[in-house]
N, C-alpha and C positions, 0 to 999 in steps of 0.2 A: 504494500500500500504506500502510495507516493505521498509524501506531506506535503500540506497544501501550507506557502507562505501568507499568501494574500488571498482575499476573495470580494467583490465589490459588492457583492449585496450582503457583506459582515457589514458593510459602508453606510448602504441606502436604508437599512432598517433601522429600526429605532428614533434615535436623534437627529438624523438627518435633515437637514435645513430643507423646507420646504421649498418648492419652485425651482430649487435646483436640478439639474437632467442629471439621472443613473449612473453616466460617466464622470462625475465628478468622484464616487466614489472607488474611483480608478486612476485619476489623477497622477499621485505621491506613484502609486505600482508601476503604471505606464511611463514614467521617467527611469524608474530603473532598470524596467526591462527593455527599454529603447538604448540603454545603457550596454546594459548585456549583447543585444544584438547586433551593436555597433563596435563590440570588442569582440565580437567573436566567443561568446560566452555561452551561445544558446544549443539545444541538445539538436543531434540531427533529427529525430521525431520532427519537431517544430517542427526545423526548417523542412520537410517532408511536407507538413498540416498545413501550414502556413505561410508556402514561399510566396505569394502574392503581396500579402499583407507585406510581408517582411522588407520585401523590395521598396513597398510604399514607405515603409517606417525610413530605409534607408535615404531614401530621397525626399524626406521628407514633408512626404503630399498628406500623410494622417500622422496622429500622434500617436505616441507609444498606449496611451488611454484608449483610444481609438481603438488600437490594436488588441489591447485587452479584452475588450466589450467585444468585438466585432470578429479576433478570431481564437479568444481563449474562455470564451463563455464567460469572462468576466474574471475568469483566476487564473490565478498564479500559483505554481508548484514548481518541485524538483524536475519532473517530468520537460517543463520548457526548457530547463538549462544544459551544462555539459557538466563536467567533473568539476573544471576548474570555477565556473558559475556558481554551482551549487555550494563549494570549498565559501565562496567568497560572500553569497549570501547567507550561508547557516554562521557569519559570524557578524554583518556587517546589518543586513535585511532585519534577518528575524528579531525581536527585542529581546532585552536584558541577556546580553552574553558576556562573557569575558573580555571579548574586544572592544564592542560598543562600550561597556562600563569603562574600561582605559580608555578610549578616545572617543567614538560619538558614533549613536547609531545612525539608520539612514532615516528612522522617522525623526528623530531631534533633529537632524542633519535641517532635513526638509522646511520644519517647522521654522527653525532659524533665522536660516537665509531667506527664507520669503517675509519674516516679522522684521526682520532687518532691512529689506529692500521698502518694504511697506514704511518703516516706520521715516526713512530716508523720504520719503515721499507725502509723509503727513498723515498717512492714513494707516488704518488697522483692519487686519482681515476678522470678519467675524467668525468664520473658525475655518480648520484648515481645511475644510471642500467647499470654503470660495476661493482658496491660490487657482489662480488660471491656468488652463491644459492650453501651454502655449512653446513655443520654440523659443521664445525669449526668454521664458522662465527655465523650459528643458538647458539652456547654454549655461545659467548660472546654477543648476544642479550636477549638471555633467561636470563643473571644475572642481564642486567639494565630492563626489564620488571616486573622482580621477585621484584627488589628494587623498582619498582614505584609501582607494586600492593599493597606493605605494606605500602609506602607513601600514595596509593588512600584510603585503609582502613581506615588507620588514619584521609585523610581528608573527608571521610564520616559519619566518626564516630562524626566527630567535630560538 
């Protein structure tokens, strides 16, 4: 049984801010696995399930959220990624691990940098599935994932 990291209707149920569209609750997951796909990270399955999509993410004509919704039912598991994906999510992705606690998971990560961009700007997000599923947001997530992949390396290598 494959473990599932993420799943976006964990997202849309309950608290979910009204008026917002189902993809929001895909958001945060779709930047990381837009991540993955773009290092080479993803298992050949996907890319098998999913080589269209995958092309669009590369060029990107949809967004990683997009991509979720549209070609992983909305989740995320083990099963999309490869060895080295999975190595670097079960320490970086999933919450409270040993890595994330020494240096910062991907949802602190996430939360951060967009409260910081926002606050740079005067404004405040009311919670985190109104950060926008955008390529300008994807560029300023992609540089702190980029900085914790060489800090994961380094603490693997330790």
């Amino acid at each position: 049984m494959m473990s599932k990291y993420d799943d976006a209707s964990w997202h849309y149920g309950g608290d979910f801010p009204e008026g917002l569209p189902q993809k929001n609750g895909a958001t945060h997951t779709g930047m990381f696995l837009n991540w993955c796909i773009n290092h080479d990270m993803i298992s050949e399955e996907l890319k098998e399930d999913a080589k269209e999509g995958i092309e669009l993410v590369k060029r990107r004509e949809i967004t990683g959220a997009e991509f979720v919704m549209d070609c992983c039912d909305g989740k995320f598991s083990e099963y999309d990624l490869n060895d080295l994906g999975n190595s670097f999510a079960k320490d970086y992705y999933a919450d409270d691990t040993d890595f994330g606690n020494k240096y910062s998971s991907f949802a602190d990560d996430f939360v951060n940098i967009f409260d910081a961009k926002a606050e740079e700007n005067d404004y405040e997000y009311e919670t985190f599935y109104h950060i926008e599923d955008t390529y300008e947001n994807y560029d300023l997530m992609k540089k702190v994932i980029d900085y914790r992949f060489e800090e994961w390396k380094e603490y693997i290598g330790s």
